[in-house]
C-alpha positions as CSV (number, residue, x, y, z in Angstrom):
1,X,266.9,92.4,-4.6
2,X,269.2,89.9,-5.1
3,X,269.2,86.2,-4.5
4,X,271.4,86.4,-1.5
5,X,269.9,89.3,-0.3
6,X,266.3,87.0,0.3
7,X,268.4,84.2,0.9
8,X,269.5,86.5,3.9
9,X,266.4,87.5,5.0
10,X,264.7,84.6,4.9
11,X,267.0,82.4,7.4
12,X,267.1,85.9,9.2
13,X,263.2,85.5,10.2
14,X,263.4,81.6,10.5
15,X,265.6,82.1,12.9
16,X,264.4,85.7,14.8
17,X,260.8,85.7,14.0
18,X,259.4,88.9,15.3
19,X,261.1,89.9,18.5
20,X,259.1,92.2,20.4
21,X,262.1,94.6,20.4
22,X,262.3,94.7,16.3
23,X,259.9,98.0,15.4
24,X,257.9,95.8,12.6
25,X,256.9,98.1,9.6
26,X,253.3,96.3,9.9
27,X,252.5,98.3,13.0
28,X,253.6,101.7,11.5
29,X,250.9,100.5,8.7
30,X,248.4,99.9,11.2
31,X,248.3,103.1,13.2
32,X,248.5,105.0,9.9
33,X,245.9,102.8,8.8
34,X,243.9,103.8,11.6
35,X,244.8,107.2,11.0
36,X,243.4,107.3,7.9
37,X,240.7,105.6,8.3
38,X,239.6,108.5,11.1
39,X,240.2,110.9,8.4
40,X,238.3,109.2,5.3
41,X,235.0,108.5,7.5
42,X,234.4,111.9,8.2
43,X,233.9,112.8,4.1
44,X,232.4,109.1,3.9
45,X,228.5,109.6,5.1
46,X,227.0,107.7,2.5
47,X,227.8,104.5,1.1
48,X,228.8,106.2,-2.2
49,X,231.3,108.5,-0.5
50,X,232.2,105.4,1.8
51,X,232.9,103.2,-1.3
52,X,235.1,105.6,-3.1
53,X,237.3,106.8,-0.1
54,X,237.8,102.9,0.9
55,X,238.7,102.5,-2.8
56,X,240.9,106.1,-2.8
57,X,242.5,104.0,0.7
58,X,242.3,100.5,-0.8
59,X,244.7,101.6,-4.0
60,X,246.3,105.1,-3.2
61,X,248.3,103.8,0.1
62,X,249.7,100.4,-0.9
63,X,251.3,102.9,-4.0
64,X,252.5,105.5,-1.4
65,X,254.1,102.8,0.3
66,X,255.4,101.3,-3.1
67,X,257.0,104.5,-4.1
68,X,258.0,105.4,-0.8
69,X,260.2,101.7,-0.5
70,X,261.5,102.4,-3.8
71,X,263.1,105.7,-3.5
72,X,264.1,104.9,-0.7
73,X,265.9,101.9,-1.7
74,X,267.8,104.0,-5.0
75,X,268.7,107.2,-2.4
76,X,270.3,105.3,0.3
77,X,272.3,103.6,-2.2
78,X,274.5,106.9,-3.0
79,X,275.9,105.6,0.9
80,X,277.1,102.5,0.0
81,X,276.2,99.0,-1.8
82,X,276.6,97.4,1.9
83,X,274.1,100.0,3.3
84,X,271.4,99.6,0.7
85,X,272.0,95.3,1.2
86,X,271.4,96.4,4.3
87,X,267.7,97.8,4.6
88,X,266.7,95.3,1.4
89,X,267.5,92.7,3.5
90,X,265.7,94.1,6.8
91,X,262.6,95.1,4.7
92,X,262.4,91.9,3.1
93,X,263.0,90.2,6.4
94,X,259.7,92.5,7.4
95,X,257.1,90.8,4.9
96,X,258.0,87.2,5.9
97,X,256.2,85.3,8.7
98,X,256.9,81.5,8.7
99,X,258.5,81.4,12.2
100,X,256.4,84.5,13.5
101,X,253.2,83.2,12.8
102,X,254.1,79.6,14.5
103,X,255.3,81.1,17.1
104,X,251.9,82.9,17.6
105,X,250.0,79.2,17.2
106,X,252.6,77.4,19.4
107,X,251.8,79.8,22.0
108,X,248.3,78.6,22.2
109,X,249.1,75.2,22.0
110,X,251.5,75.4,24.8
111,X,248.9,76.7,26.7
112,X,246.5,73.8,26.0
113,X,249.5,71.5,26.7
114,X,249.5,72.5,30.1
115,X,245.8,72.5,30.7
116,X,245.6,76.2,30.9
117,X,242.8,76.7,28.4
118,X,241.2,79.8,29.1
119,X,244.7,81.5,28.3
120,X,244.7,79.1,25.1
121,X,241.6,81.4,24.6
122,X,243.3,84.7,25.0
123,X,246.5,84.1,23.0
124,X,244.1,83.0,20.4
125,X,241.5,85.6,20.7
126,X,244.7,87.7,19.2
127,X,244.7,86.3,16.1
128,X,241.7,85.5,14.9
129,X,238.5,88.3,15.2
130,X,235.8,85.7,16.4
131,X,234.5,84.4,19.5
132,X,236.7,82.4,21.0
133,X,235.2,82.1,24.6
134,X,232.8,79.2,23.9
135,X,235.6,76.9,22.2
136,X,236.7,73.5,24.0
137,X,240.0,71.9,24.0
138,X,239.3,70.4,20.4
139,X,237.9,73.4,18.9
140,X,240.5,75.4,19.9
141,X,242.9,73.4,18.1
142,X,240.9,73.2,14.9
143,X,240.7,76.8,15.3
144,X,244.9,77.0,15.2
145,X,244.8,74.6,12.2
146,X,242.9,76.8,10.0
147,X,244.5,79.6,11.1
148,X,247.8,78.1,10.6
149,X,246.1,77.0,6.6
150,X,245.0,80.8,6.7
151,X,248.5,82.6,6.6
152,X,250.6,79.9,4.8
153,X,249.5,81.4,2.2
154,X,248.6,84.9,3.2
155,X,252.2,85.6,5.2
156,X,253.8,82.7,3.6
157,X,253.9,82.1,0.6
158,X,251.9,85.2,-1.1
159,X,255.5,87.3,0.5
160,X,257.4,85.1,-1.0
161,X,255.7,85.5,-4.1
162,X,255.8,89.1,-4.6
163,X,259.7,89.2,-3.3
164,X,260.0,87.4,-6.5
165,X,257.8,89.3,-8.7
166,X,258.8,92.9,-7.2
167,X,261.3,92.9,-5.1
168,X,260.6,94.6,-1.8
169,X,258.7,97.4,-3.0
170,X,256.1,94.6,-4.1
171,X,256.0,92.8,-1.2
172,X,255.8,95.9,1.1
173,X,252.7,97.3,-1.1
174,X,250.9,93.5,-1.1
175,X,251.8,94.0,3.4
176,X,250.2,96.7,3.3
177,X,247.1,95.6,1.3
178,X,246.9,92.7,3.8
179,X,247.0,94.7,6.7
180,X,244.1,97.1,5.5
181,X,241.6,93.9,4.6
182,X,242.6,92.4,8.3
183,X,242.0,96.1,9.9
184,X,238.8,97.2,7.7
185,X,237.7,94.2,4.9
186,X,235.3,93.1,7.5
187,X,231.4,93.1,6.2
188,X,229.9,94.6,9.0
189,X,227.8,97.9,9.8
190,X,230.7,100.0,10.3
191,X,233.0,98.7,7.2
192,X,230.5,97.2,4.7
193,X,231.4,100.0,2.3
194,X,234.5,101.6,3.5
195,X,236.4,98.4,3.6
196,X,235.3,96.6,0.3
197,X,238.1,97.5,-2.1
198,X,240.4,96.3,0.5
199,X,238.7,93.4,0.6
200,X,238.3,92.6,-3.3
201,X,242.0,93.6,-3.4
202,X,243.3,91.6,-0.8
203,X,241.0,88.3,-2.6
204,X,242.5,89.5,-5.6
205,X,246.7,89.4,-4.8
206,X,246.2,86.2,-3.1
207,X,244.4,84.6,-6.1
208,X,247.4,83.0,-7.1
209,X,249.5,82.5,-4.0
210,X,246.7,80.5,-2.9
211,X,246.5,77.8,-5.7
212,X,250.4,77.9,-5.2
213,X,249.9,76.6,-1.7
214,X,248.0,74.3,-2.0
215,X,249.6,72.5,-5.3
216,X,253.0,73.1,-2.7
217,X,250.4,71.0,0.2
218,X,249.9,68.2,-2.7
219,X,253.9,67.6,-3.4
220,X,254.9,67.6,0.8
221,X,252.0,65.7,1.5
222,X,253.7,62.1,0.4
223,X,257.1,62.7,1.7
224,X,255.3,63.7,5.3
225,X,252.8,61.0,5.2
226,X,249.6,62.8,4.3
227,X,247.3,62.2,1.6
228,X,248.1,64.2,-1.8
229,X,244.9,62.5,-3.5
230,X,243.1,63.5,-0.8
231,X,244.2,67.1,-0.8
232,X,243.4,67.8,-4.5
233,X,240.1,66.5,-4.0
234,X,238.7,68.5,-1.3
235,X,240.1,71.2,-2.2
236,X,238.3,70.9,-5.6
237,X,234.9,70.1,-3.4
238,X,234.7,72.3,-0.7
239,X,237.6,74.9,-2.1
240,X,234.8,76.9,-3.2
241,X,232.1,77.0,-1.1
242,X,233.5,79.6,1.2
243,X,232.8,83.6,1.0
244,X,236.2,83.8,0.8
245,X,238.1,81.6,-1.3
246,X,241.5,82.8,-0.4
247,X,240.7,81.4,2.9
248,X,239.0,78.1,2.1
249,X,241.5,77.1,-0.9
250,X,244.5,76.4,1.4
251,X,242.0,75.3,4.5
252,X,240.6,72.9,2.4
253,X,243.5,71.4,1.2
254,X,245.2,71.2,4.4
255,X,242.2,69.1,5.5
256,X,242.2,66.6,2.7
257,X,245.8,66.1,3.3
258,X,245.4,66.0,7.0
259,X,241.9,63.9,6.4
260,X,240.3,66.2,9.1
261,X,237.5,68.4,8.9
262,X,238.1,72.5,9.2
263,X,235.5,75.0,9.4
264,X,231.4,74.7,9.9
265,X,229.7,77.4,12.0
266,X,231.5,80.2,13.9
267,X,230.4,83.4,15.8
268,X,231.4,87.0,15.9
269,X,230.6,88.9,18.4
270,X,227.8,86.7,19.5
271,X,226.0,86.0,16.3
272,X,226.1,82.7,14.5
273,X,227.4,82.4,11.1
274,X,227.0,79.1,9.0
275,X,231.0,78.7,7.6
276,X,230.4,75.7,5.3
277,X,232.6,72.4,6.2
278,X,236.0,71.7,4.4
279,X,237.3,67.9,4.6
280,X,235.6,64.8,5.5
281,X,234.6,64.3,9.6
282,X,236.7,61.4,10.2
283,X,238.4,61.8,13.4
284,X,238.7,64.3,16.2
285,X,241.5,66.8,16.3
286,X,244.8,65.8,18.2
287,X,248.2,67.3,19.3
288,X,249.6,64.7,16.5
289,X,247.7,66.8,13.7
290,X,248.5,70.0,15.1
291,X,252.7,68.8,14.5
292,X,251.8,67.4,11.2
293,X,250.5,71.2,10.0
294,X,253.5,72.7,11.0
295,X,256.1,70.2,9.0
296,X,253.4,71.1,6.6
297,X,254.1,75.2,7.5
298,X,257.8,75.0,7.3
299,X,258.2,72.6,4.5
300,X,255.7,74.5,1.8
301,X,257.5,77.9,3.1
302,X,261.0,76.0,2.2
303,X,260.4,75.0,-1.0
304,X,258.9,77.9,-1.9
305,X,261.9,80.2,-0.6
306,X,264.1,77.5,-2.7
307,X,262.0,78.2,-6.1
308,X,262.4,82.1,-5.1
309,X,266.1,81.7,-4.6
310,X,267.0,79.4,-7.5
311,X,264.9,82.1,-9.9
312,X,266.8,85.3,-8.4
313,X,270.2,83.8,-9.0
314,X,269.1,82.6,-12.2
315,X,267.8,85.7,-12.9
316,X,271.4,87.5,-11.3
317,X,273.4,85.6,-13.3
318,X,271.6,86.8,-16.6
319,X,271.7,90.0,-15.6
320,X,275.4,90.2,-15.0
């Protein structure tokens, strides 16, 4: 992939997202996801058999997908240069989510704008897998602020990262990884040992795009106001006291910046779960923080796609 050719797709989802007409490669991933998951439960009885087909699922279909993006790359090129620019440029396009996943908060927001807050529930309740029918006005918009933290680096950045590293085939394969810890990495009765390799694996590809996020949250946060002091520091306290670190790294440094408090206690599917509490409690959650985070969203995802871009033309160039 060359530098123009991310260039390309990049602007291209800034300024589409994901249309409901465009066929997304993430849902093909899901149904066959769900495909495959029908087929690897029936030889998974036990939870050895369950841990080695989620494992056999977990690393044999992100490869599949790997090759299958390759090849497919290298044959359509015997058509043209223009036609294989082409389909890098819309599969690239497919792994990136900084106006998609905005669009999906603003949504909700909008909603609460209007006073309208048991549909800020709904359009929630579609992206994020706890209960949402309890949450009040506030909550609710904590609840879009840490999912906003969430995929800035999970859709953001980490995509951006792999483009770089890999190229499309990369990015694809790390997609697809995502999608199966979002689908089955939950640690519940039915996926506790199906879904764990997923699970490590997704923890494990976001290891770094994580720490990139939120060192990219520290260098925005004086030119838009926020505290960078604050964001290194509670993101050092409270970064690690999550399950999930990938999670509570760029949460918790989104809150020091912000100096709001994210997380605390949750429930899915009516049980209570004690999340621990990321930032200091210092003032309730406005409308004013919720357009803060998302100079925050576009302005990490910017400078990010700038380092990408500056690295592939550098890297074009040497090539030459």
């Amino acid at each position: 992939m060359t530098a123009f050719q991310f260039a390309l797709a990049y602007v291209l989802e800034l300024v589409l997202g994901n249309p409901r007409w465009f066929s997304h490669p993430v849902r093909g991933l899901s149904f066959s996801i769900q495909w495959l998951e029908i087929i690897s439960k029936r030889v998974s009885a036990t939870p050895f058999w369950g841990k080695g087909t989620g494992l056999l699922l977990a690393i044999g279909f992100p490869t599949v997908i790997f090759l299958v993006c390759h090849f497919m790359i290298v044959w359509i090129g015997k058509y043209g240069n223009w036609v294989q620019s082409l389909l890098i440029v819309i599969l690239a396009y497919s792994t990136l989510a900084t106006r998609s996943f905005h669009q999906e908060a603003a949504r909700v927001v909008n909603a609460l704008k209007d006073g309208r807050v048991s549909e800020a529930r709904k359009r929630l309740n579609r992206t994020i897998g706890r209960d949402v029918g309890y949450l009040t006005y506030p909550e609710i918009l904590k609840a879009v602020l840490e999912t906003l933290a969430v995929n800035l680096s999970e859709r953001v950045i980490a995509p951006l990262f792999y483009l770089f590293l890999g190229g499309v085939p990369l990015a694809m394969a790390f997609k697809t990884v995502n999608t199966l810890d979002s689908m089955v990495g939950y640690k519940d009765s039915r996926y506790l040992h199906f879904g764990w390799a997923a699970g490590r694996l997704d923890d494990l590809l976001n290891y770094i795009p994580a720490r990139i996020t939120v060192l990219l949250i520290c260098l925005l946060a004086w030119p838009l106001g926020l505290s960078a002091g604050e964001a290194w520091r509670i993101r050092k306290r409270d970064g690690g006291k999550a399950e999930c670190p990938k999670a509570a790294i760029p949460e918790a440094a989104l809150a020091g910046a912000m100096q709001i408090q994210l997380g605390g206690p949750v429930f899915y599917d009516g049980e209570k779960r004690d999340k621990p509490y990321l930032g200091d409690d210092r003032s309730e959650i406005t409308l004013a923080d919720y357009n803060k985070t998302v100079m925050v969203i576009y302005g990490v995802s910017l400078v990010m796609a700038l380092f990408v871009f500056a690295l592939r033309l550098l890297w074009d160039w040497k090539t030459k």
